[in-house]
N, C-alpha and C positions, 0 to 999 in steps of 0.2 A: 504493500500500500504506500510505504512511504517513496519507495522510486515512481507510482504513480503520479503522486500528489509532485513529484518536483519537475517530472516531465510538464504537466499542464503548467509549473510556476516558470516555464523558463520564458514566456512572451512578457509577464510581466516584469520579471530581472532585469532582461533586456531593455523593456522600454526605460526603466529606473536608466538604469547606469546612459543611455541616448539622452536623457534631461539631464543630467547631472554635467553633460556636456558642452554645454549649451551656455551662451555669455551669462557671470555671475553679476545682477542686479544687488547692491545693499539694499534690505530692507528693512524697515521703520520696525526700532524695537515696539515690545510690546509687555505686559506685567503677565506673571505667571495666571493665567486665568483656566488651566485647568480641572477638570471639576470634580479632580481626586487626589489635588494638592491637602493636605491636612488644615487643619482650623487653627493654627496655631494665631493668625488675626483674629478669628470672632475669641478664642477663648482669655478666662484672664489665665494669669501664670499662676503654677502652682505654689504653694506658699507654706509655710510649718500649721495652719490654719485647715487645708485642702488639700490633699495631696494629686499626684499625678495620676493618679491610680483612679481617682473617682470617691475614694475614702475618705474619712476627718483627720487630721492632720494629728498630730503628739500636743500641740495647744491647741484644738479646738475648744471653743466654750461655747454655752449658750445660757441667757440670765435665765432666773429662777422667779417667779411671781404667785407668791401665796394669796386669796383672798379671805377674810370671815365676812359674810354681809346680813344683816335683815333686811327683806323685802316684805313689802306689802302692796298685795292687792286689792285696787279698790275699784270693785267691781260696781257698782253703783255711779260714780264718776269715769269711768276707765281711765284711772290712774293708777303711776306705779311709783312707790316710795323706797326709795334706799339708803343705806347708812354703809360703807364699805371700811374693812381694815387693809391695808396692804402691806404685805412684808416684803420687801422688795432686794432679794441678792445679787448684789452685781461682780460678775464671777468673768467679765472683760477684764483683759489686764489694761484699762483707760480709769482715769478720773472722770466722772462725770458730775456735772454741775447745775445740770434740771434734766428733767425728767420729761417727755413728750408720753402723752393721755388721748386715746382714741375716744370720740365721740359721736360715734356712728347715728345714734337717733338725730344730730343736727344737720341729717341731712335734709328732716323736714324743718328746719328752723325756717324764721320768716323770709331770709335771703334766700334760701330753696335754691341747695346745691343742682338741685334736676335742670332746672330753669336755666343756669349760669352755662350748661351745656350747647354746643356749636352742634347745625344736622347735622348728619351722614350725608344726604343727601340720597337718602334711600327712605321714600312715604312707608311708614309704618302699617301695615294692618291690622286692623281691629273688628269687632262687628259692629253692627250701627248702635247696639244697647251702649257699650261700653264706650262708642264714640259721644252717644248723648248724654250718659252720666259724668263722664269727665270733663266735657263741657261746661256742664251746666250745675254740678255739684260744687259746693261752698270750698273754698279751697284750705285745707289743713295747715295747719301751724302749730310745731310741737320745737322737739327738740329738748337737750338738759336742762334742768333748771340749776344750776351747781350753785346749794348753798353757804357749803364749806368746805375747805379743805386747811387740813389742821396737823401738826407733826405728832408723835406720841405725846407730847405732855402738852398737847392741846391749844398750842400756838398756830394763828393764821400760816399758810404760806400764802407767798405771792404765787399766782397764777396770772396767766396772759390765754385768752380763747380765742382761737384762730379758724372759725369755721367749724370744719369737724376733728380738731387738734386743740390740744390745751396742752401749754408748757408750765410745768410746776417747777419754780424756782426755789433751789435748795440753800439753806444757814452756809452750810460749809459742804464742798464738795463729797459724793459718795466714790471711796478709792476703791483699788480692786480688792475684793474679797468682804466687803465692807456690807450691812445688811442698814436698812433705810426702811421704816416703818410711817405711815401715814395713815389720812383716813379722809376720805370725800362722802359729803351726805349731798344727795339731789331725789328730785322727784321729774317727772316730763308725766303727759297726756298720751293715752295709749292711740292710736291709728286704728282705724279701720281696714287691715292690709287687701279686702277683695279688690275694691277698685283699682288698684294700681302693683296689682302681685305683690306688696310688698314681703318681706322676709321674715318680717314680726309685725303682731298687731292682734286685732279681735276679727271674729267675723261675728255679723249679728243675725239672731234668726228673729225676723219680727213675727212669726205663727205663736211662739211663745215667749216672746219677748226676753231671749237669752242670748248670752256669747260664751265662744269658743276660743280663748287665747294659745296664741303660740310666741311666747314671748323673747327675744334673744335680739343680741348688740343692747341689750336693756342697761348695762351698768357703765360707766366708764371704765376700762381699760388698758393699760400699759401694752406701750407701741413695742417693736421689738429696735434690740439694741446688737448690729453682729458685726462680723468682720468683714463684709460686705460689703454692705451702705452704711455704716455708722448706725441713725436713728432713722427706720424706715418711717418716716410721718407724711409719707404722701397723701394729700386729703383722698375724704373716701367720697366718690363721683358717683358710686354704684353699683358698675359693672364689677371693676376692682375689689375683691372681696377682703381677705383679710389677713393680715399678719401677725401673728401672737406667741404670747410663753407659753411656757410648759411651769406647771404649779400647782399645787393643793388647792381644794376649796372646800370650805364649810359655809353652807349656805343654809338660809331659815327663812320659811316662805309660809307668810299669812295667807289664807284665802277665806273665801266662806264656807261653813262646814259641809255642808252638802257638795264639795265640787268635789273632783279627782285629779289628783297630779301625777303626772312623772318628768321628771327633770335627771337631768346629766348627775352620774353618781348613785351610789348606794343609798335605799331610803333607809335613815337610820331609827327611825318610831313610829312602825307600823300599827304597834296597837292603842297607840295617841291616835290615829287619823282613822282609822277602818273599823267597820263594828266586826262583830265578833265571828259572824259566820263568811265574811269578808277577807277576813284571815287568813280561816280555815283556808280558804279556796287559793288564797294568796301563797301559802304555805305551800298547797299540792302541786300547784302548778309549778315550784320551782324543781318535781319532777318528775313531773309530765313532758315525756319524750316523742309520745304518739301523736297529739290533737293538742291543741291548745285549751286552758280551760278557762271559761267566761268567770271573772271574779264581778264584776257588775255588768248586770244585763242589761236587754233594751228593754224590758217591762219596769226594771226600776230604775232605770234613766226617766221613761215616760210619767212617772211616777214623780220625781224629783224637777222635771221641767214643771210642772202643775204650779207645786208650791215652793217658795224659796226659802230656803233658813236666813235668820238674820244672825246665826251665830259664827263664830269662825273658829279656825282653826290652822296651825303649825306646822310645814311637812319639815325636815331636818334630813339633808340631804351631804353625804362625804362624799367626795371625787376626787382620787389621787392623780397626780401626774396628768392632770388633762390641758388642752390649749385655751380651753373655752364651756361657756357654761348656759346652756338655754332650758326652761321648762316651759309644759302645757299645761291647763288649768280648764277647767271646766264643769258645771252637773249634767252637760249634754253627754258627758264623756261615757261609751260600754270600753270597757278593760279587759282583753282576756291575753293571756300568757301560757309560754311552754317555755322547758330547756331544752337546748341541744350541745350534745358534749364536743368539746373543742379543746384536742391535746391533752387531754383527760380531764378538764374542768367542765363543769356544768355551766353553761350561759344561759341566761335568761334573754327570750325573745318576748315581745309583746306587743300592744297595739292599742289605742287610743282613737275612738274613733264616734262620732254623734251617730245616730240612727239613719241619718240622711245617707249613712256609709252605706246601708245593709241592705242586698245580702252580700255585697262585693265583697266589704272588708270582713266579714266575720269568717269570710272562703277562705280567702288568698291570704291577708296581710301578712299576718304573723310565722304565718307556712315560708312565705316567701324568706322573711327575715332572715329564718333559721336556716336556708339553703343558701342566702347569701353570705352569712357567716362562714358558713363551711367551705363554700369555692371560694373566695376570696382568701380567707386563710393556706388554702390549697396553694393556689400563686404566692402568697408573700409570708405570711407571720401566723402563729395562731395568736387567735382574737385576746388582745389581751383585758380588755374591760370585762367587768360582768355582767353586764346586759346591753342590748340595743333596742330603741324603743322606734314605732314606725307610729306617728298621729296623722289622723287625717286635714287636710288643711284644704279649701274647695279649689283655690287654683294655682297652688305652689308649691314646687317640690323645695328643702332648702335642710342642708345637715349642722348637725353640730355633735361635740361629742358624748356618745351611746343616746343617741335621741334625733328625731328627723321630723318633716316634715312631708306629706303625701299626699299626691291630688288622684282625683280619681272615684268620681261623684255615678251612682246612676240613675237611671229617669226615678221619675215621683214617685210612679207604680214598681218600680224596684227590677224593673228590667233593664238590662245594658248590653251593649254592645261589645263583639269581639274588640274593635279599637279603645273602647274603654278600659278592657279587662284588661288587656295588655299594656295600654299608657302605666293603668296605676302596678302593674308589676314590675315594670321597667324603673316608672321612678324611685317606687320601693329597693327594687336593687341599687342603683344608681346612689338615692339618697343614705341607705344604711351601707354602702360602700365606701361612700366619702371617710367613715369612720377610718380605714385605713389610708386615703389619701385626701386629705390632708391632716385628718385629727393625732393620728401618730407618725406616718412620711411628712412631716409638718413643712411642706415648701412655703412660700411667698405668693402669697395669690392675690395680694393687691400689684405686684411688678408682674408674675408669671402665673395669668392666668390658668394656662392648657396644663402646669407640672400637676396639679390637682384634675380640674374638668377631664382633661385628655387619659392623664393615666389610669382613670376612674372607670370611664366612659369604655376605655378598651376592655380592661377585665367584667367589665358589667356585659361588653358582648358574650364572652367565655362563658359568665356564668346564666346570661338568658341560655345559650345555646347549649348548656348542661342543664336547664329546667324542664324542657323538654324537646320533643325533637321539631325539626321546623320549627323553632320559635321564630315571630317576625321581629327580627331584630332591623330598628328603624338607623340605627348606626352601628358601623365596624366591617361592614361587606364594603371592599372594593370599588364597586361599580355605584354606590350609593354617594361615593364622593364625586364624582364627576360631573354631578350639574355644579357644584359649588366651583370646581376646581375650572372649569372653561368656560367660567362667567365672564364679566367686565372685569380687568385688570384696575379699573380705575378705582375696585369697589373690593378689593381683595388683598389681605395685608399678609407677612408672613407668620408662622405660626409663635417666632419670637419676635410677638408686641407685647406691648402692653395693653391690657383688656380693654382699657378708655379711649385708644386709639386704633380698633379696630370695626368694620362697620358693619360686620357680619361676626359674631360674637358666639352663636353655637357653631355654624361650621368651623370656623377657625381655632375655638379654646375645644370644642369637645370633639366632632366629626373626624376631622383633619387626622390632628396626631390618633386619634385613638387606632383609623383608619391606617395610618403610617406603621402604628405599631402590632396592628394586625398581618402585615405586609408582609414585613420586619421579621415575625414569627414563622408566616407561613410559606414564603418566597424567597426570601435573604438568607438567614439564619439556620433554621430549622427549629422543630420544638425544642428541640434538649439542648439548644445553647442558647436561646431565646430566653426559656422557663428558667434555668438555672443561672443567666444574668440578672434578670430581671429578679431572682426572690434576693439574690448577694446583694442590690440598690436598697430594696428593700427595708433586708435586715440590717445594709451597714446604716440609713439612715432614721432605720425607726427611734421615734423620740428624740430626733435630731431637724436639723433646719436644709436641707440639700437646698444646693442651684442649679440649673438647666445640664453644667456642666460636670456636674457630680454625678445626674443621672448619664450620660454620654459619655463622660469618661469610663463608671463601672459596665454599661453594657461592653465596652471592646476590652475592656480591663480581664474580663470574667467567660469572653467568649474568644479570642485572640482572632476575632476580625473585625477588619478595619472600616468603621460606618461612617467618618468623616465624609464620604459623598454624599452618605445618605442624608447626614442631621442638615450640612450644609444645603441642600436641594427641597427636601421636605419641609424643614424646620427654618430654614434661614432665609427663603425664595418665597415664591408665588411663583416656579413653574410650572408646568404639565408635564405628564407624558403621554407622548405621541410617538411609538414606534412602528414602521409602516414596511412595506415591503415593495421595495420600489423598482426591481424589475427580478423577473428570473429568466437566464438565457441558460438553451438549451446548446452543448457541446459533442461532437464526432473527431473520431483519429481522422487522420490524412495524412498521405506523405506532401502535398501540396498546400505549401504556406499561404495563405489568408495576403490579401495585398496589403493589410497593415503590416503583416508581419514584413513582408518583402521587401516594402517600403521602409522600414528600421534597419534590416541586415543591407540593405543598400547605402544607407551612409554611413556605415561601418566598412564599407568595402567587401559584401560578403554576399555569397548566395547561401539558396537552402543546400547545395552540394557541401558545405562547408561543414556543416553540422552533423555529428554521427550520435545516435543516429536520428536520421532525418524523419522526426516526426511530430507533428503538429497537431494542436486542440485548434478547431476551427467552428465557429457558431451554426448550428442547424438552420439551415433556411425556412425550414418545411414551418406549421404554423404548432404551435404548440401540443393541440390536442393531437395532433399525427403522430407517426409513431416514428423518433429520430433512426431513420433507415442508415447502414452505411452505404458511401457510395462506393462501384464495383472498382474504380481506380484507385482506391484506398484500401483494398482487400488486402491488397499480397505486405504493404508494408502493417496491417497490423498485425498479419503472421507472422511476419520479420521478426517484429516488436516481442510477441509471442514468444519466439524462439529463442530470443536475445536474454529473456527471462527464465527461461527456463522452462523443463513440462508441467511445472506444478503452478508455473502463474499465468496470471492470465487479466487481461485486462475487464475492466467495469463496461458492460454494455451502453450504460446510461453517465452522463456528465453533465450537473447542474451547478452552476453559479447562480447563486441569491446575492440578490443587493438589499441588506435594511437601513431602510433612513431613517431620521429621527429626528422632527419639525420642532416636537417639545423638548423644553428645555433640560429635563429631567433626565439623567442616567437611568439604567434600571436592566435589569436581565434580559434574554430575549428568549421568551417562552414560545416555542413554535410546533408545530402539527405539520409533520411531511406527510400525503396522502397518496395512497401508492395504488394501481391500478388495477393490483388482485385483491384491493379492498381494505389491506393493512395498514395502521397507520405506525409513526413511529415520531415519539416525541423525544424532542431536542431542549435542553437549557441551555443556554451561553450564558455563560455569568456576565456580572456587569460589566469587568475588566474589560469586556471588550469593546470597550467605547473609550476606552483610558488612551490609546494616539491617534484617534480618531472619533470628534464630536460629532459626527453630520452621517458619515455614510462606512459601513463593512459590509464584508461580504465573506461570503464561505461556502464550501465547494461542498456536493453530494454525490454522491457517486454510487452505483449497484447494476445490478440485472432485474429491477424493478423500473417501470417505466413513474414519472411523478405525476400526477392530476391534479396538485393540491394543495394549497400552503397555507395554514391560518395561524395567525399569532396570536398570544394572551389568549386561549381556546377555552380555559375556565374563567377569564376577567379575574386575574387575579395583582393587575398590576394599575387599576386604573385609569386606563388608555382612556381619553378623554374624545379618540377618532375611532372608530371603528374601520371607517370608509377605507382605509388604506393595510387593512387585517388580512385580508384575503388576496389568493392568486390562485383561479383566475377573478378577478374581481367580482365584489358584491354588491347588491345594493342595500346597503343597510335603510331600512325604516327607521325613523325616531320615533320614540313614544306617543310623540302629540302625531304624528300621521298615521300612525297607527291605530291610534284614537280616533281622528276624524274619518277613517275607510271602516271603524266598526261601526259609529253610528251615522255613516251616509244612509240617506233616503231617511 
């Protein structure tokens, strides 16, 4: 084979060394532009902080932020009151000399961060309800009301409020290793969150004249302090979600006695809050393995929306080592619960959810929870909290840690739809997912969107696609990103933006990468060095702070291949890919050289007499479906040929040259389908490398005693090809969806 292959290379030898002949022109340098030069520009350098590996460094730190708080709900005004302590360890080796305070609820303050925002330039859609309630409803004004803030022995500090930031000015700087105790009392005006999805808020049900809280960003908050950006205090605009410690909480949360809570953390005074056969049920269910068991039902929910207590009561709530801390509250609330074991511990799964839920949620929720535990753990860590809690919330998904939020409502009469059933089990997975990225993988998600949404969003595909079979998973297939991906460039940012600056925000923070690292898995890499990089990021950064390039460093760290084209293309770009197949000629022996070729050995001084032995690949005239005949003047020399090789070789009937181009800008494999004329097919990878000296166009040879019929690229869409029209030889006509639509319902 290989004397084959060198025979057909000697026309293209030839013409090489005939150009190389030829007057030398200087030409205009140019920058390594490459697109498998390494990242050593986009990345920072590694440092005793990060290493080159993708690991934390021999000094890496991260601060420490305790709180103790009383909260009180006041359900009557919807209002929320707090008194907070902070203990505050600062374990950077820097002095620092204030302190930056996230104050996320100002975003509804009267200046109304929303407001201060520039279009897209892309009209948003809504339906006409929700276009005329926002229109036309009274417009909200909340935000903190900060009415102290005080050091332990109870002296003001100066404060400065900046929006949704407040800088707390300290006596005497806090040095490293140094512990800083404080305390801020404020109250603010709870929201309404339906109208405008917000993330925390009430919904109200005017049939019974109740709400539903899902309360969180409620308290002020310590910004994060790292080796990275110093004091992350970029205002919160929205999109941008949120950057936080890692710290203890003790928290104490009044409500009225008739409601039910679950909030982040172990409840610590069950039989303060629950009556008594509430317990019981409470008690069983933490081990109940099979079915979940209803601790308040919908008959004494219906029961308790009637009449309202005016008494209250205390839940007392520990959460170790968490980033963040949200609870839900309500008497609309049914509660039921299961465990499921995880690396030998029992977790508690469970579910929160009004009547309006049922029968969806009392099916799926909690089922759901305790499956997403278990795959997700699968991929990275076992679960290390002891429970996760899924509430229903009517149009927003939104996590925090061991506690979520879940939409996913059905009609009045309690019937729903397949797209229903499946929204809310997605964002079930989705939202009690986030639990491991970002509540323990704690990236930056007011700078780095997608390290959270995307890395989330992909293993949420995994684990729909292990719930059952066909699941319709609405992202992580291939072919799902392509309308986003060969849209308007004008309206398409790369996947390393910042969330505030991008104008398509689920494809680009969730879609995109999740999509890329589906790819990644199943076309790049393979399972077993995909799975076993991906759980090493993982574990090296659980309960740690990663950056973009902590995760990109341990994938190639952990697998020893090189994804610098990838992250730079995927991640760094808005290109496409577009690989196409742009011609295939069909080849015959002859001993009579082709007048290109004569025309080459002629300004060397040479005929085909010159050449031993004298034998040539010359292009089939005939049209392709024909069958490439030899001609009868070419007989005797491929016997020659024949003989010259010996009795046991023998030449290839068939000689094809493939040309693939490549319009997009994207590197990427070349997945191909040779179709062969007794019906067999035979599939080809080319890995990526082979676009690394050549951006635009290769080509590579086929050769057998099969005649070809056939050539389709990307044959299971597993690379995204954003063209189809150029997949196939002998060419196709692809339909699009929308015309395919418009010929099913013509007439």
């Amino acid at each position: 084979m290989i004397k084959k292959i060198k025979l057909f290379s000697f026309f293209f030898i030839l013409t090489s060394s005939f150009l190389t002949s030829q007057e030398v022109k200087v030409p205009i340098g140019h920058k390594n532009n490459n697109k498998f030069k390494q990242l050593y520009e986009e990345f920072s350098t590694p440092n005793r902080y990060r290493t080159a590996s993708g690991s934390p460094g021999k000094d890496y730190y991260q601060q420490k932020v305790d709180y103790t708080m009383d909260i009180i709900l006041d359900d009557e005004n919807s209002k929320l009151y707090g008194n907070e302590n902070i203990n505050y360890k600062n374990n950077s080796p820097d002095e620092l000399s204030y302190l930056w305070i996230q104050l996320d609820q100002n975003i509804r303050a009267e200046y109304n961060m929303e407001d201060m925002k520039t279009s897209s330039g892309v009209p948003e859609m809504s339906s006409i309800d929700s276009f005329v309630e926002e229109f036309t409803s009274e417009k909200f004004i909340g935000g903190f009301n900060i009415e102290k803030v005080l050091d332990e022995n109870g002296r003001p500090l100066r404060f400065t409020i900046n929006k949704t930031m407040m800088r707390v000015d300290l006596p005497n700087p806090i040095k490293s290793g140094q512990v800083f105790n404080f305390s801020i009392k404020w109250w603010y005006k709870i929201n309404d969150h339906v109208p405008a999805r917000d993330r925390s808020g009430y919904e109200y049900f005017s049939e019974d004249d109740n709400r539903a809280y899902v309360i969180a960003q409620f308290f002020p908050r310590l910004a994060v302090y790292n080796d990275v950006e110093g004091w992350q205090n970029y205002q919160f605009w929205g999109n941008g979600e949120f950057a936080l410690n890692f710290g203890n909480y003790d928290v104490k949360i009044t409500v009225p006695d008739d409601h039910i809570m679950e909030a982040t953390g172990q409840l610590q005074n069950p039989k303060d809050v629950l009556s008594k056969s509430e317990l019981q049920k409470y008690k069983k269910a933490a081990n109940s393995f099979d079915k979940p068991i209803v601790i308040i039902s919908e008959e004494e929910v219906r029961e308790k929306e009637k009449k309202k207590s005016k008494g209250k009561s205390t839940w007392h709530f520990v959460a170790k080592n968490v980033r963040d801390f949200a609870f839900a509250s309500s008497r609309k609330f049914i509660w039921d619960m299961m465990a499921v074991k995880i690396g030998g511990k029992n977790i508690i799964a469970s579910s929160l959810y009004p009547k309006e839920g049922n029968p969806l949620w009392e099916e799926y929720s909690t089922r759901v929870v305790a499956h997403t535990l278990k795959v997700y753990s699968k991929y990275t860590f076992n679960y290390p909290y002891p429970k996760a809690v899924s509430v229903h919330s009517k149009n927003q998904g939104m996590e925090y840690p061991m506690i979520c939020w879940n939409y996913g409502r059905p009609n009045e009469d309690g019937s729903y739809s397949d797209r229903t059933k499946y929204a809310m089990i997605s964002v079930i997975i989705h939202e009690v997912g986030h639990n491991f990225f970002p509540m323990i993988v704690n990236s930056d998600e007011r700078q780095w969107g997608w390290m959270d949404e995307g890395l989330d969003t992909f293993v949420q595909y995994l684990t729909e696609q292990e719930f059952e079979e066909d699941y319709p998973s609405r992202r992580g297939e291939p072919s799902k990103i392509i309308r986003y991906m060969s849209g308007d460039q004008d309206f398409l940012s790369p996947i390393m933006s910042n969330p505030e600056n991008v104008f398509q925000l689920g494809p680009n923070a969730y879609s995109k990468p999740a999509t890329a690292l589906n790819i990644l898995r199943e076309t790049i890499m393979g399972r077993e060095l995909f799975d076993f990089s991906f759980k090493t990021y993982a574990k090296r950064w659980k309960f740690k702070h990663p950056t973009p390039e902590d995760f990109f460093r341990t994938m190639e760290d952990a697998s020893a291949v090189d994804l610098d084209w990838f992250w730079r293309g995927w991640f760094y770009s808005t290109d496409v890919v577009d690989i196409g197949i742009k011609s295939v000629d069909n080849y015959v022996v002859s001993d009579k050289p082709s007048k290109e070729i004569d025309s080459i050995l002629s300004k060397y001084g040479m005929t085909a007499n010159d050449l031993n032995p004298t034998v040539f690949m010359q292009k089939n005239t005939n049209e392709p479906e024909k069958s490439p005949e030899m001609e009868s003047d070419s007989t005797s020399s491929f016997q020659d040929l024949d003989a010259a090789l010996g009795d046991d070789k023998k030449l290839p009937k068939y000689f094809y040259e493939i040309q693939f181009e490549k319009p997009g800008g994207l590197v990427m494999p070349i997945i191909v389908d040779y179709i062969y004329e007794d019906g067999t097919t035979e599939r080809i990878k080319y890995p990526v490398q082979i676009w690394r000296k050549n951006d635009s166009i290769v080509k590579r040879l086929i050769t057998g005693d099969k005649k070809l019929i056939g050539v389709e690229l990307d044959p299971d869409a597993e690379t995204a090809d954003i063209n189809l029209n150029n997949n196939s030889w002998p060419e196709k006509n692809n339909i699009s969806d929308f015309d395919k639509f418009k010929e099913k319902i013509k007439g």
